[in-house]
Residue, then its C-alpha position, 0 to 999 in steps of 0.5 A: x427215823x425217830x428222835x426222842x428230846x427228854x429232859x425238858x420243859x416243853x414251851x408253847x403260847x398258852x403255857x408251859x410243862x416238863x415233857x417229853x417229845x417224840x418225833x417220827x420221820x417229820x412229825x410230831x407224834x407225842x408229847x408227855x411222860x412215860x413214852x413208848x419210845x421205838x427201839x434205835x430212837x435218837x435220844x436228845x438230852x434237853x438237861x432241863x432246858x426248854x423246848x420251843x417251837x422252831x422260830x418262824x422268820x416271816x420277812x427275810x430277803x434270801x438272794x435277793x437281786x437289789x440295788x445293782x447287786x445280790x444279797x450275800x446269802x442264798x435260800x442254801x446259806x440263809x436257811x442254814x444260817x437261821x437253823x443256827x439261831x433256832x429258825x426253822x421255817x422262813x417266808x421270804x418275798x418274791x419280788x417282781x419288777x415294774x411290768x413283770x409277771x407275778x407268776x413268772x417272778x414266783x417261778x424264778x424265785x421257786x426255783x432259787x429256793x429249791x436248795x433251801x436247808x430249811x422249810x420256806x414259804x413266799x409273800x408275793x409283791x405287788x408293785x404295779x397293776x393290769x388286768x393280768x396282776x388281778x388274774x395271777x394273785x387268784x392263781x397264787x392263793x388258789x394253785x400255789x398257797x400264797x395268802x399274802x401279797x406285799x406293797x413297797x410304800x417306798x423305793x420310788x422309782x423303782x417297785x413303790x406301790x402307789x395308792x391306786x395300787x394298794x387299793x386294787x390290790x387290798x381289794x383283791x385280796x379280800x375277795x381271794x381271802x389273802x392279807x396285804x402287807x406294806x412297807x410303810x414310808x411315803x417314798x414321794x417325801x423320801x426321794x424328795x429329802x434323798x435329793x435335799x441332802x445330795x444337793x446339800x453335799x450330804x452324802x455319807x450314811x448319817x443322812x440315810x436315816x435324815x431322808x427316813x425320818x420317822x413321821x414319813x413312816x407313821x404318814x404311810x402306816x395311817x394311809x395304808x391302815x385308811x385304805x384296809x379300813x375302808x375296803x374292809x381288809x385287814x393289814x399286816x405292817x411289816x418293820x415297825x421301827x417308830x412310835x408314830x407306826x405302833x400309834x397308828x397301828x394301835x389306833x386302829x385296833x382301838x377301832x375294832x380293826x383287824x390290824x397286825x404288827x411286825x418288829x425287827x430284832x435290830x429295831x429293838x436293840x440299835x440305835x441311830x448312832x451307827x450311822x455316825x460311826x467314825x468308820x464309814x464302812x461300819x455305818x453304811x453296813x447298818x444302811x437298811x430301810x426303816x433305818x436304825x431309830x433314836x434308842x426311844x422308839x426302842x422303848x415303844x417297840x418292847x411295851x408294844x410287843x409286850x401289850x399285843x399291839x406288835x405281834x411278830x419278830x422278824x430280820x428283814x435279813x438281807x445280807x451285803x457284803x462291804x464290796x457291795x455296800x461301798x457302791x454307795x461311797x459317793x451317794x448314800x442313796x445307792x447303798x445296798x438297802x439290807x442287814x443280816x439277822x436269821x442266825x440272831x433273832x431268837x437269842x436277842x429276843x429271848x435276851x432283851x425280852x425274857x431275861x429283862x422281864x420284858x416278856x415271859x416265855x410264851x410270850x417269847x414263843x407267841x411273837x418268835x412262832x406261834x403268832x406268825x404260824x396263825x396269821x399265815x395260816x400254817x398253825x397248827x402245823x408249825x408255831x406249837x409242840x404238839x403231836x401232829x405238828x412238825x418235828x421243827x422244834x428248838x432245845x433252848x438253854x437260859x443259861x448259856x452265853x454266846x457273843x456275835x461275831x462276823x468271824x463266827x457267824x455262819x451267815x455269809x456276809x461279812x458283818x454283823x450288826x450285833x457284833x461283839x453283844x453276848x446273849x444269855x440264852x442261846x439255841x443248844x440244839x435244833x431240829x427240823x423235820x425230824x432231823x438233828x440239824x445243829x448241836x452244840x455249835x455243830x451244824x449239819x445243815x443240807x441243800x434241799x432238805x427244806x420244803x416248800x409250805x404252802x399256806x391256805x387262803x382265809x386264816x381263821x384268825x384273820x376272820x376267815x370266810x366271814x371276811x367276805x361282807x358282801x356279793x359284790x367283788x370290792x374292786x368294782x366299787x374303785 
């Protein structure tokens, strides 16, 4: 099985060139002009668009159990939802109840994911802590190829990580050679406003975003970043949605801290007046956590994303359905936390980014691939077009338009919070693991044919084994 794309100009993080791509089963196995091509290739026309490395979603929540209910989209569904969009690789979260196994959660979600269309990877939570956590994240990083596990700063009551927490865990993981990453909210502060606004009789959607305000973020981003610091880990914060996080983050890079950023396509283009829409329904669809900000916090997300102080663009994607968010009618509080956004992500980056000048287009493959390839240390096996990557690859056309709509999305919830926004710039064709899975509107996606990726311990650019300062395990100095 071989596909040829011709025609094209092949796009990677350190630069650009008109080049042909040459697929072989699941690999790619040359790139350049003048290729011997194997009779009966498929031959793909890329008529003088761009070949991308297929986008890497590096936080998305397939068939989560959240909140008294499931999320829309299952490993099947999702997965295809984002071949769609030109997102060929995910890393969704396992994530365990309060007292649960690490190891068992991970099973139970494996066995979920194994009708994934495309290929998938876990971070595995942690949200609480004995003896038994400490032994499982070692058989996760070393059986499994997990290299991250993530800290719920909010959600109290529930699967909030508190301090004690974070620090036996961040140390954990610096010996096991792993990164931490944090949902950063102070969910004491959250919980306690969440009551202040129910006893108030606030009880819609607008007070989602007045229990999260954006100083309870940066609170949470700067003490997470404290305890990495000092424990010598470095830290990965997913969602950024405020200025007060991308400071707390850039200061701490000023330091010399290996601190990396992570920002939602929804961050970057909506704003909080969704939650004040006349329609009651449509504000609680765009109920998710950090909510929507005011259109400022915007501005610092792109100049950050720009600069390199924010690496990686993400979805969070967690679809509900409006049965499922009207549980939360009467008290905001138990409104399905979640939105979609696989399908869409590339194409509002390429738009908002690309086609304002914001950022150039490898610049775009840096935080849409390549960045979240190396931080989870799957480069070069994905995040490039290159001979001995995977045949993950994206034919991308600047000039088409396309409008998102509910009723024309392939995801299976049934709203979008990018509804009626047109886009310049669309994925035309996308290929995952040698196979020509959407064309032209078309999409062939199939259950299964995604694969699980395990990803390697001590990421050389997180610092690799030299991360490791000292003989003496960090968990025994707390």
């Amino acid at each position: 099985m071989s596909i040829l794309i011709r025609g094209g100009t092949v796009v990677n993080a350190d630069g650009e060139r008109r080049a042909d791509v040459l697929c072989l089963e699941h690999k790619i196995v040359a790139v350049g002009t003048d290729l011997d091509v194997p009779r009966g290739a498929e031959i793909v026309d890329a008529g003088g668009g761009y070949v991308l490395p297929g986008g890497i979603d590096p936080h998305t929540h397939m068939q989560l159990p959240f909140m008294g209910t499931v999320a829309a989209d299952d490993f099947f569904t999702g997965t295809a939802a984002g071949l769609a969009g030109g997102t060929t690789t995910i890393i969704d979260f396992v994530i365990p109840s309060p007292q649960q196994s690490l190891l068992d959660a991970f099973h139970t979600w494996s066995g979920w994911a194994e009708k994934s269309a495309a290929d998938y990877s876990f971070h595995v939570a942690v949200t609480w802590w004995d003896e038994s956590v400490h032994e499982d994240m070692g058989v996760l990083v070393r059986d499994h190829g997990v290299n991250s596990f993530k800290h719920f700063m909010a959600y109290k009551h529930a699967i909030m990580a508190d301090d004690d927490v974070l620090a036996k865990s961040f140390a954990r993981a610096l010996e096991l050679g792993a990164i931490p990453t944090v949902h950063a909210e102070n969910g004491d502060l959250v919980y306690a406003l969440q009551q202040k606004y129910l006893n108030r009789g606030v009880r819609g959607p607008q007070a989602h975003p007045l229990s999260r305000p954006p100083a309870l973020e940066g609170e949470a981003a700067n003490r997470a970043i404290a305890i990495a610091e000092v424990l010598g880990t470095p830290l990965y914060v997913v969602h950024v949605s405020c200025a007060e996080s991308v400071d707390a983050i850039a200061r701490a890079q000023l330091r010399g801290h290996r601190v990396y950023g992570e920002v939602l396509a929804g961050h970057l283009t909506i704003d909080d007046a969704v939650y004040h829409d006349r329609d009651v329904a449509t504000a609680a669809a765009h109920v998710m956590s950090p909510p929507f900000r005011a259109a400022e916090h915007q501005v610092r997300l792109w100049q950050a994303l720009r600069s390199g102080i924010l690496h990686t663009t993400a979805t969070d994607h967690c679809a509900f359905c409006a049965e499922q968010k009207a549980m939360g009618k009467d008290d905001f509080t138990k409104i399905p936390n979640g939105c979609g956004g696989v399908e869409e992500r590339m194409a509002i980056i390429w738009d908002g980014g690309v086609n304002s000048g914001r950022i150039t287009r490898s610049e775009f493959v840096k935080v849409t691939s390549t960045n979240a390839a190396q931080l989870f240390n799957i480069y070069p096996r994905k995040g490039v077009v290159a001979a001995g990557a995977d045949a993950d690859l994206v034919v991308w056309d600047p000039d088409a338009t396309k409008t998102f709509s509910a009723k024309t999305q392939f995801s299976k919830g049934d709203f979008n919070v990018f509804e009626g926004r047109t886009v310049r710039g669309v994925p035309v064709r996308t290929i995952s693991r040698g196979r020509l899975v959407f064309s032209d509107g078309q999409l062939s996606a199939t259950a299964g044919a995604g694969r699980y990726v395990k990803r390697p311990a001590f990421a050389p650019l997180l610092g690799g084994v030299d991360r490791l300062t000292t003989d003496q395990p960090m968990e025994s100095a707390i």
